[in-house]
C-alpha positions as CSV (number, residue, x, y, z in Angstrom):
1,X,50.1,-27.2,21.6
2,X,52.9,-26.0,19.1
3,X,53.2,-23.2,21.2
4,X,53.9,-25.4,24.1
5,X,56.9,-26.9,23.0
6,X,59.4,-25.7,24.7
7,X,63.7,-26.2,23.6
8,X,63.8,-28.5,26.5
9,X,60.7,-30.3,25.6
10,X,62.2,-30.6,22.4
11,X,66.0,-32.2,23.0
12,X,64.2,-34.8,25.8
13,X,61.8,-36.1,22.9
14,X,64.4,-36.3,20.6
15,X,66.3,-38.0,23.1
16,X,64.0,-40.9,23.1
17,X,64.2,-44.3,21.1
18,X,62.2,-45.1,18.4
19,X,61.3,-47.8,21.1
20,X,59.9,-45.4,23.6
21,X,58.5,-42.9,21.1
22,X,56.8,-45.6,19.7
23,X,55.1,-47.1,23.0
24,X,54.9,-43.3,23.9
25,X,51.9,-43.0,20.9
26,X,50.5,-46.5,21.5
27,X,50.1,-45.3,25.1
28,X,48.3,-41.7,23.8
29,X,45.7,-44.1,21.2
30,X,44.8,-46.1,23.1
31,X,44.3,-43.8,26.2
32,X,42.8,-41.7,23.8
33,X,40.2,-44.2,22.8
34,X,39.2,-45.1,26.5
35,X,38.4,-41.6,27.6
36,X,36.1,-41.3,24.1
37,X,34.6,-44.5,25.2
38,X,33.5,-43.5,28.8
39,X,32.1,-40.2,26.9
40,X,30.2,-42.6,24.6
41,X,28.9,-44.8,27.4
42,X,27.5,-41.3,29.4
43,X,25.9,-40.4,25.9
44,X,24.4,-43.6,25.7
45,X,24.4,-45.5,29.2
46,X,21.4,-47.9,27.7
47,X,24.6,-49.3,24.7
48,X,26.0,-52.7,25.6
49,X,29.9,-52.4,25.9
50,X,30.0,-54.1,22.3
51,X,27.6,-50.9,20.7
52,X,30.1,-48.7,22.8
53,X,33.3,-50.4,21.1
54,X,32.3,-50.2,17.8
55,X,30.8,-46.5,17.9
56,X,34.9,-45.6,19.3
57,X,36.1,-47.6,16.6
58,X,33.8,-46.1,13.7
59,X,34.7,-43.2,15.8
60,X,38.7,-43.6,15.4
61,X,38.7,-45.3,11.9
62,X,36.4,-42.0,9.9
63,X,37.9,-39.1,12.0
64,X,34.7,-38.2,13.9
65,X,34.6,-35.9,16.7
């Protein structure tokens, strides 16, 4: 991604509150966390949504892929 970051990608995040930076990351966990669980539940489609949430979250909290 570095390589991605353009000058004008640059000056419009730095243009952005620590309001809206903040909500920006909230916004990319937790989106983050629903896509990994939809690949958890097609792993495992037999899991009960409370199996799925906690493999995301052991998942999230240790780093796993």
């Amino acid at each position: 991604m570095a390589s991605e970051l353009t000058p004008e990608y640059i000056a419009t995040l730095r243009r952005l509150t620590g309001e809206q930076k903040l909500r920006t990351s909230f916004q990319l966990y937790w989106g983050a966390r629903k896509l990994k669980a939809a690949r958890v539940r097609e792993q495992h489609p037999d899991w009960s949504e409370v199996q799925v949430q906690q493999r995301v979250k052991e998942i999230f909290m240790n780093g796993l892929a």
